[in-house]
N, C-alpha and C positions, 0 to 999 in steps of 0.2 A: 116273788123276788123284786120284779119292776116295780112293786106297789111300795116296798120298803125306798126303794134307790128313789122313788120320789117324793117319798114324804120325808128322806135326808135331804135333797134339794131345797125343798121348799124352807127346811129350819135353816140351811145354808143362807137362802136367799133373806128371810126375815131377821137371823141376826144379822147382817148387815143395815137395816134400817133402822132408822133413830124408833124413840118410843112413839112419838106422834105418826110417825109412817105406819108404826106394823100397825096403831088401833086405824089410821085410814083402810089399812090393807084389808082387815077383820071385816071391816065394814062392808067393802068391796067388795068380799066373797060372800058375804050374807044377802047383801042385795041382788045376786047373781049377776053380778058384772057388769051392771048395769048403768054404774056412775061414767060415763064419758070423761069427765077432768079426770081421773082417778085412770082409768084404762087407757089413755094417752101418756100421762104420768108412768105408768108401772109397763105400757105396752114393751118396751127392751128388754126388761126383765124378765117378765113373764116367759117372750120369745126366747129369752138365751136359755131358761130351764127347760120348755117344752124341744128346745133342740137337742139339746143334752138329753133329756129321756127319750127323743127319737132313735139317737144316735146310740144310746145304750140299748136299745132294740134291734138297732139294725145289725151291731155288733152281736148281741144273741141268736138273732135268726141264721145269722151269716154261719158262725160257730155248729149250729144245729145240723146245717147242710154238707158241711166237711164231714 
């Protein structure tokens, strides 16, 4: 289930960028993250989705425990 809620994140997050950003993005994840301009560039973004699927986690575990 967290595996679907983050690969809807992620189409969330890439439709929002113009066409030249998502083929920079493409690039980005092929090189393994390794572009520096590119990972300061995208570094908010990134962060705002991997918090959103923290928080979707932490919200699951929380649930589990009740």
């Amino acid at each position: 289930m967290s595996q679907l809620n983050k690969k809807i994140n992620e189409r969330r997050f890439i439709k929002r960028l113009s066409f030249a950003e998502k083929l920079q993005v493409i690039e980005y994840f092929k090189n393994g993250m390794k572009n520096k301009d590119l990972s300061e560039k995208y570094k908010v973004r990134h962060s705002a989705i991997s918090k959103n699927h923290s928080q979707q986690r932490l919200n699951t575990t929380n649930t589990r425990k009740q």
